[in-house]
C-alpha positions in Angstrom: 6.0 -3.7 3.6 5.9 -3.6 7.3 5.2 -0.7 8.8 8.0 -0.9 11.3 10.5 -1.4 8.6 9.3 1.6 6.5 9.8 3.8 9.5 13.5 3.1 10.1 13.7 3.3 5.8 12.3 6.4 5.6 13.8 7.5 8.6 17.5 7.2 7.3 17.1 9.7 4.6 15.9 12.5 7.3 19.2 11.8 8.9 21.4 15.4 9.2 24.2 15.3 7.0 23.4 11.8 5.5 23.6 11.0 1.6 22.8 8.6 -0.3 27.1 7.0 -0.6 26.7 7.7 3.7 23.0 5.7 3.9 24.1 3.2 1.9 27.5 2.5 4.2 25.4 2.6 7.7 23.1 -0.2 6.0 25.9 -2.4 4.7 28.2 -1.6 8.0 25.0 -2.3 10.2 22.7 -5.1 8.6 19.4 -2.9 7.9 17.8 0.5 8.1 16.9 -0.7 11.4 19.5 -1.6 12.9 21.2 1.7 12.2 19.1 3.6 14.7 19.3 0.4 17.4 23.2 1.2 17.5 25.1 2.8 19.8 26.5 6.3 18.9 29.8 5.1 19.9 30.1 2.4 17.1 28.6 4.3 15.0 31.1 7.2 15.3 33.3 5.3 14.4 32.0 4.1 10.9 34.4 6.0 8.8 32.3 9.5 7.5 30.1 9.4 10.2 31.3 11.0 13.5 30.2 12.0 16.3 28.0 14.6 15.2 26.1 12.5 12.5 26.2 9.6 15.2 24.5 11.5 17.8 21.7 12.9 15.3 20.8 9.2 14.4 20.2 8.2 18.4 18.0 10.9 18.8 14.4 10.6 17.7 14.2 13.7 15.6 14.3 11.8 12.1 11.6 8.5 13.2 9.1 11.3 14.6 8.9 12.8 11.2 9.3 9.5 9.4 5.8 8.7 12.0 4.2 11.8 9.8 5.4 10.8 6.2 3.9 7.3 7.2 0.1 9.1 8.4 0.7 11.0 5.1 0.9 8.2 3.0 -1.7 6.0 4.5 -3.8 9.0 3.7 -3.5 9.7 0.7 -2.7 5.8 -0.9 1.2 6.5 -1.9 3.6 3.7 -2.0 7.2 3.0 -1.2 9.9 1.2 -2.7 13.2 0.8 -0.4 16.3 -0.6 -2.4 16.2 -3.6 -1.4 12.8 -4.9 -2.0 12.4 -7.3 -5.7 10.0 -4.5 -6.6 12.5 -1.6 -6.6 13.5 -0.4 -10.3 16.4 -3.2 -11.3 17.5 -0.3 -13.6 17.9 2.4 -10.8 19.8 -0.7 -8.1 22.5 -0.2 -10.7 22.5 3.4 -10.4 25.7 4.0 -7.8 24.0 7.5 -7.1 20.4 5.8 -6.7 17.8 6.5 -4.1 17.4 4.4 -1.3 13.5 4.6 -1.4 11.0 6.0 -3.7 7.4 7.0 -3.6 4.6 6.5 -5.9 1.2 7.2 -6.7 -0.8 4.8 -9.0 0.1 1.4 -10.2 2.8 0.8 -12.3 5.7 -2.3 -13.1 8.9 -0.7 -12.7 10.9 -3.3 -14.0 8.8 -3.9 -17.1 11.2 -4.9 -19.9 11.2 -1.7 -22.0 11.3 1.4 -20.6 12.4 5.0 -22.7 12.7 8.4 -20.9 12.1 11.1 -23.3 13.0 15.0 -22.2 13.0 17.9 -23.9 13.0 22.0 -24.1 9.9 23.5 -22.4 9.5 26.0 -25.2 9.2 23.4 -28.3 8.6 24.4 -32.1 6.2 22.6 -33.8 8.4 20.3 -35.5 9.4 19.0 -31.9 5.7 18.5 -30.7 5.0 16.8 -34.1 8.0 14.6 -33.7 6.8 13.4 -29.9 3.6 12.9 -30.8 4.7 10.9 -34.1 7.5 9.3 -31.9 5.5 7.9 -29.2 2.1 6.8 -32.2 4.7 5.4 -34.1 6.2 2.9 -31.4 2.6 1.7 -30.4 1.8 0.9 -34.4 4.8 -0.8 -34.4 3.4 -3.2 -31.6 6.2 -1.8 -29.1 5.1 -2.2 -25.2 6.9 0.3 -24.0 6.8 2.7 -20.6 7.9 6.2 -20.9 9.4 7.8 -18.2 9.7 12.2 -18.5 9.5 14.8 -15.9 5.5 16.3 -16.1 7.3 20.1 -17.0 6.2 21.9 -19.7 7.0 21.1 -23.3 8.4 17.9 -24.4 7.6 16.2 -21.1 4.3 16.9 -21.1 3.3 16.2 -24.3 5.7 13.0 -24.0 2.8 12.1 -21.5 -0.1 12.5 -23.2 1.3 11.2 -26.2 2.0 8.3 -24.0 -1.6 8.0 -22.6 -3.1 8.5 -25.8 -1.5 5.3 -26.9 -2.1 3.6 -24.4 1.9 3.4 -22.5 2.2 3.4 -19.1 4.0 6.4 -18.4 6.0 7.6 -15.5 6.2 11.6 -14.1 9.3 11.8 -12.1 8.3 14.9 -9.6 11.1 17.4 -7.9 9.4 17.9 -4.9 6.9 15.8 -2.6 3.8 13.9 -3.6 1.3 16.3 -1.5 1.6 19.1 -4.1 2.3 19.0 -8.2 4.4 21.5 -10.2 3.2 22.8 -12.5 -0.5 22.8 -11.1 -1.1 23.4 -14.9 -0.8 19.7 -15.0 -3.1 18.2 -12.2 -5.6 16.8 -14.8 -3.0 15.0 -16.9 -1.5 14.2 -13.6 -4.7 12.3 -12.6 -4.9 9.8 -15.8 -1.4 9.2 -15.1 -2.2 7.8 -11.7 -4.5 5.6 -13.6 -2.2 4.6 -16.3 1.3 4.6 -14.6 2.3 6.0 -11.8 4.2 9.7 -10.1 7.0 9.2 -9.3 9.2 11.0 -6.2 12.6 10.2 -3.4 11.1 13.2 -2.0 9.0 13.5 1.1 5.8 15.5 1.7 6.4 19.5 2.5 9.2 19.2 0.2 9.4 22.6 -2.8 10.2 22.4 -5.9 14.0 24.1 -5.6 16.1 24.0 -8.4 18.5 21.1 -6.8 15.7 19.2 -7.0 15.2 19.3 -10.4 18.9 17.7 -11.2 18.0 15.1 -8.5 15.0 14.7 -10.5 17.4 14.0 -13.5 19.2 10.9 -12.6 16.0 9.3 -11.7 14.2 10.4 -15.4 17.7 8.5 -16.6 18.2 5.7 -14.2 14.7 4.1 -14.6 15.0 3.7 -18.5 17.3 1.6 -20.5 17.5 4.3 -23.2 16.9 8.8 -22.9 15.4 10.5 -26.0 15.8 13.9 -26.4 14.1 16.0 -28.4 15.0 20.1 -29.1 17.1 21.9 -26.3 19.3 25.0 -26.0 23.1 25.5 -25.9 22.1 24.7 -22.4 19.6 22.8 -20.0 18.1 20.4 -18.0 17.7 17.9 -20.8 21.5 17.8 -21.7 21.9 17.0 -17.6 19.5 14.4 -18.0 21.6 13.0 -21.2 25.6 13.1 -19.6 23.8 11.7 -16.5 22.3 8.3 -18.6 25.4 8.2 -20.7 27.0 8.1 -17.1 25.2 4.9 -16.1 25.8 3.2 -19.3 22.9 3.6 -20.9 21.7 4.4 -24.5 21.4 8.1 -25.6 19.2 9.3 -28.9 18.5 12.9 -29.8 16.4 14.2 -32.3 18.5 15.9 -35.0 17.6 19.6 -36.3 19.3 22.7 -38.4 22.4 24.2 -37.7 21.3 27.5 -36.6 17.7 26.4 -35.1 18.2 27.8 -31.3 16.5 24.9 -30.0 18.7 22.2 -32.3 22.1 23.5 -30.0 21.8 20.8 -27.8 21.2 18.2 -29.6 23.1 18.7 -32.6 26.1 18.9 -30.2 24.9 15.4 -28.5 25.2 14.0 -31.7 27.9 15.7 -32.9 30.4 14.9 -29.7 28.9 11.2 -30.1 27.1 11.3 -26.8 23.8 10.6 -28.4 23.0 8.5 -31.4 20.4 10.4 -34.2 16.9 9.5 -34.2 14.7 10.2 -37.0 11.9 7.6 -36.2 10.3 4.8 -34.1 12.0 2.6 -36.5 15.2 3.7 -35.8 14.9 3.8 -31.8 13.2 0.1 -32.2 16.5 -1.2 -34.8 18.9 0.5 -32.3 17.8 -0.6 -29.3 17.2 -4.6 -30.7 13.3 -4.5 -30.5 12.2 -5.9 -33.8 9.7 -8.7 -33.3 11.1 -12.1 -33.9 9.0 -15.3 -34.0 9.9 -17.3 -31.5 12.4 -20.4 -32.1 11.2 -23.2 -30.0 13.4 -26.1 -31.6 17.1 -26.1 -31.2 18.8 -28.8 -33.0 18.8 -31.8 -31.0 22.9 -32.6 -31.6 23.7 -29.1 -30.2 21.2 -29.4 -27.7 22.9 -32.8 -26.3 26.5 -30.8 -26.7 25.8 -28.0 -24.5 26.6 -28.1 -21.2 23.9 -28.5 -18.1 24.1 -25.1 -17.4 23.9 -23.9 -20.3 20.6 -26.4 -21.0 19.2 -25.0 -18.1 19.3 -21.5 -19.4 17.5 -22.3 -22.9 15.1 -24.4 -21.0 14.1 -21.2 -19.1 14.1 -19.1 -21.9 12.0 -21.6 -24.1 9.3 -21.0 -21.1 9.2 -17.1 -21.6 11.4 -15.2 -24.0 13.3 -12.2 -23.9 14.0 -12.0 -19.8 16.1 -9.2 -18.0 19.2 -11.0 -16.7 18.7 -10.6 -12.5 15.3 -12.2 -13.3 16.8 -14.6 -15.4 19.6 -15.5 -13.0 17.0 -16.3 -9.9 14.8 -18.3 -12.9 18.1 -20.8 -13.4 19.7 -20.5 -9.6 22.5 -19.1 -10.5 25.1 -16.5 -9.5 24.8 -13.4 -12.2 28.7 -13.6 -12.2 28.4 -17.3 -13.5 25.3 -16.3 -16.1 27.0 -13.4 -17.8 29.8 -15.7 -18.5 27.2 -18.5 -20.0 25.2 -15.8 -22.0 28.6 -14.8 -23.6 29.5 -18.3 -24.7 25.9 -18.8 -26.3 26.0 -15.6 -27.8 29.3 -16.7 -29.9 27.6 -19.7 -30.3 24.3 -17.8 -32.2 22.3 -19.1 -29.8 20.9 -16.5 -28.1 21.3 -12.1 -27.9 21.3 -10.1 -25.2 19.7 -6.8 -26.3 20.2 -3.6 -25.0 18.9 -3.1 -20.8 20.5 -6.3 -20.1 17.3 -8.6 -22.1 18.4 -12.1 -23.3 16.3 -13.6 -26.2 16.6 -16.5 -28.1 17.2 -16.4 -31.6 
């Protein structure tokens, strides 16, 4: 990423007032980040939610001087950027209407790898919910799962999510509420260093940013957008991991919760997530693998010649493509074949009746 166009995308987010809805309309109204600030306050004023006062904040220079500092920072100290428009940014999170326009991460890490799980939980666990992770997270790897997991680095499930994770050798993914030049808890900084090696920290916040408790639901809809599916395992009547849950059943994607007795404190939550059919039980890897459509199938290479010849170009052209590599997310799929994502959903749908092909859970199509 250029340097100059890092500056203008970082400097959008320090603008007074702005959101993510607002930064999003000043890109689409002016072309690019950078062309917001080469405006003139008077057409910008006039972009409807800006005004004058918003209009005159971005001509000033306030927000690219500090954007000039988070750029020195990150030099510094080897942290990366993702703006939502690169092909790198999280596919998942683009789909996200609340997304973040830029992200910034620490360690190395494929953000659109083709399964991805975000597991939460109550920072006070019983042992049957650290035995479950643990078991959870073993389980998927014997299974022969390739998997990220994606939590939060807090105390409890998350962290033990992580070094389940790392123990089995997942990529995983902390999601931080507060800027990469500090780490909350600093209980954490040594689990926090193998992640950088085996995944990556996560933030949309800049440096000399706290850990406030806004932050934390911000935090959230990140831990939910970047996975196709959000585990949750024990919580209270209440909490952070039931936000995390109504925010990934907002986007559309999968919820599981770990089931537990009636009157166990931390089985409120998710007996009521499963209960009000806003989560689906999990009892195993097995089950999280069946729901989601991960089982391992060999792979098909022959299709009957007569259907073959009956199917359409288009349709050819998509087999063709998945005969070269299996089970492909559909954006990558549609610049594979050159063609519009409107037109491909269509074809995939058609093939689909036909028992040609699937397309799993997280938008994955696979030939059967």
């Amino acid at each position: 990423m250029k340097p100059e166009n890092l500056l203008y995308q970082i400097g959008i987010g320090l603008i007074p007032k702005i959101g993510t809805a607002h930064a999003r309309k000043l890109i689409a109204y002016t072309g690019s980040a950078e062309a917001v600030f080469q405006e003139k306050a008077g057409v910008l004023e006039k972009i409807p939610g800006i005004g004058r006062y918003i209009a005159r904040q971005i001509t000033g220079n306030a927000a690219l001087i500090r954007a000039e500092e988070e750029i020195r920072f990150m030099e510094k100290n080897q942290i990366n950027a993702l703006y939502f428009q690169d092909s790198e940014f999280p596919y998942r999170l683009k789909e996200c209407e609340d997304g973040p326009i830029l992200i910034f991460y620490k360690g190395k890490v494929d953000f659109n790898h083709q399964k991805i799980i975000s597991i939460v939980g109550t920072r006070k666990p019983t042992a049957n919910g650290r035995q479950f992770t643990n078991e959870l997270i073993a389980n998927l790897q014997a299974l022969g799962q390739s998997i990220h997991i994606v939590s939060g680095l807090a105390f409890g499930i998350d962290i033990i999510a992580h070094k389940a994770s790392l123990k089995a050798g997942f990529n995983t993914l902390a999601v931080l509420a507060h800027g990469l030049d500090r780490l909350y808890p600093p209980e954490h900084r040594e689990t926090s260093g193998q992640i950088i090696q085996q995944g990556a920290l996560v933030s949309e916040f800049l440096s000399l940013t706290n850990p406030d408790p806004q932050n934390f639901v911000k935090r959230n809809r990140i831990i939910a957008g970047l996975a196709d599916a959000t585990i949750v395992i024990e919580s209270g009547a209440k909490g952070g991991s039931l936000i995390t849950a109504d925010i990934a059943n907002s986007y559309n994607r999968d919820v599981f919760a770990m089931p537990g007795r009636v009157k166990d404190d931390m089985s409120l939550g998710c007996n009521a997530l499963i209960a009000e059919n806003k989560a689906m039980l999990l009892r195993s890897a097995d089950d999280l693998v069946k729901a989601m459509g991960w089982q391992t199938h060999p792979k098909k290479h022959i299709i009957q010649t007569k259907l073959f010849h009956e199917l359409r170009p288009e349709e050819q052209q998509i087999i063709a493509a998945l005969r070269e590599q299996n089970d492909q997310q559909v954006d990558t799929l549609a610049s594979q074949v050159a063609l519009p994502v409107s037109l491909l959903n269509a074809l995939l749908l058609q093939l689909e009746f036909a028992g040609i092909l699937q397309v799993l859970p997280g938008k994955v199509v696979r030939l059967i």
